[in-house]
C-alpha positions as CSV (number, residue, x, y, z in Angstrom):
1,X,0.0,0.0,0.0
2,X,1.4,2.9,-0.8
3,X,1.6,6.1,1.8
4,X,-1.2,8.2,0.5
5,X,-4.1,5.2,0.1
6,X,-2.3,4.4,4.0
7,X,-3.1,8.4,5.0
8,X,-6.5,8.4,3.5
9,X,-7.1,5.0,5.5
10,X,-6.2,6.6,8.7
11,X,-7.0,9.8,8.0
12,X,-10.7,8.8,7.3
13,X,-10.8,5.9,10.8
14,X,-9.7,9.4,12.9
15,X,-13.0,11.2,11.0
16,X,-15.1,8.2,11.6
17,X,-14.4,7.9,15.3
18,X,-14.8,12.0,15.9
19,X,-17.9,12.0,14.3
20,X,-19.5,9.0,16.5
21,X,-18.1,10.1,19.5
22,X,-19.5,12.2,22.4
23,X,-18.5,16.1,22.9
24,X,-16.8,16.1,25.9
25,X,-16.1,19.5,26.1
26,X,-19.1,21.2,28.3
27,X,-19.6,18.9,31.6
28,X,-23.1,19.8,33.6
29,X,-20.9,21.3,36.0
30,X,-19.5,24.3,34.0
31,X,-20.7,27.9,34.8
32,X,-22.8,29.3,31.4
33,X,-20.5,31.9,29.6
34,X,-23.6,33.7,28.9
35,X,-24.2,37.1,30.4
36,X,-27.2,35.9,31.7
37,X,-26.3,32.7,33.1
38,X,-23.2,34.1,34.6
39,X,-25.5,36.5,36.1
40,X,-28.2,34.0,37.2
41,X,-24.7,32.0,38.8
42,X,-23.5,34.5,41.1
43,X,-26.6,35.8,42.0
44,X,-27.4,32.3,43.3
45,X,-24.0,32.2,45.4
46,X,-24.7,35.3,47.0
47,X,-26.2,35.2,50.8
48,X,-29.4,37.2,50.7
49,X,-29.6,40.1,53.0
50,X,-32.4,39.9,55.5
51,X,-34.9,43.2,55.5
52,X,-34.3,44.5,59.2
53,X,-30.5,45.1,58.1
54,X,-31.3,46.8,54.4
55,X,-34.6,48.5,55.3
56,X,-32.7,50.8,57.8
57,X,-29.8,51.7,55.3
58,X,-32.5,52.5,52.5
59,X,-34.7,54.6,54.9
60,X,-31.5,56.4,56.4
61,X,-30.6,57.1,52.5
62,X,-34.2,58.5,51.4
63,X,-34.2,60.7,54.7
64,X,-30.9,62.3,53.7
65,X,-32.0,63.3,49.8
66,X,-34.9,64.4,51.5
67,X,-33.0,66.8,53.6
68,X,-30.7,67.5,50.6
69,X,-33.6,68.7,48.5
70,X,-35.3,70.8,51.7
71,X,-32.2,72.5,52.3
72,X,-31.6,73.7,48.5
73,X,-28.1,73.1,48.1
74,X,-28.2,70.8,45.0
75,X,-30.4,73.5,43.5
76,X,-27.5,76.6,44.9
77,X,-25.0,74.6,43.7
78,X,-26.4,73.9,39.9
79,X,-27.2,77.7,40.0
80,X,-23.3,78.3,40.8
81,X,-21.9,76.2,38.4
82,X,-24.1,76.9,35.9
83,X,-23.2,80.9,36.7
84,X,-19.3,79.4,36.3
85,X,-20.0,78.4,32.5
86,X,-22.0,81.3,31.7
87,X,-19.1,84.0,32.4
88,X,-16.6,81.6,30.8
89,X,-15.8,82.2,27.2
90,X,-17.4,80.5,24.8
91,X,-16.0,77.4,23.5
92,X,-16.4,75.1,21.1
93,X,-14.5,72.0,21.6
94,X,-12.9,73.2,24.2
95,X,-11.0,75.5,22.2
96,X,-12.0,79.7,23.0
97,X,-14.4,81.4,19.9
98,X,-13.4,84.8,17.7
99,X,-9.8,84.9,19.2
C-alpha cells in the first residue's frame, strides 16, 4: 500500500471515530458563559440580606436626599456652576471662539 491510500485510511478511521463520539467538552458542572447565566450563577452564590439590616440603610438614605432637597443646596450649587459656565468664554470643543 502505498503512503497516500495508508493516510486516506487513517485519516478517514480518525474522522469516523470524531464524528461517533460524544462532545466532551461542556460537563453539567460548567458555569454558562452567557451574560445571563453568569448572572443567574453569582446571584445564586450570594447570601441574601435579610430586610431588618437593608430596610434601615434604605430609609436612612431616602431621609438624607430628603434633607438634601429641603435644604436647597443641590439647586445653589447647579445655580453656581451653571453661573461658572455662563461667564466663561465661549468654547467650542474646548478650544476659545473669535480669538
Amino acid at each position: 500500500m502505498k503512503y497516500a491510500k495508508a493516510f486516506a485510511v487513517v485519516a478517514g478511521s480518525v474522522a469516523a471515530l470524531g464524528a461517533t463520539a460524544p462532545a466532551h467538552a461542556a460537563t453539567p458542572t460548567a458555569p454558562s458563559i452567557s451574560l445571563t447565566g453568569g448572572m443567574n450563577e453569582l446571584t445564586s452564590t450570594v447570601p441574601q440580606v435579610p430586610d431588618r439590616v437593608v430596610n434601615p440603610v434604605v430609609d436612612a438614605v431616602g431621609q438624607t436626599a430628603g434633607a438634601v432637597r429641603e435644604d436647597g443646596t443641590v439647586s445653589r450649587s447647579a445655580d453656581a456652576v451653571a453661573e461658572v459656565a455662563d461667564s466663561a468664554a465661549p468654547l467650542l470643543g474646548g478650544l476659545p471662539l473669535g480669538g
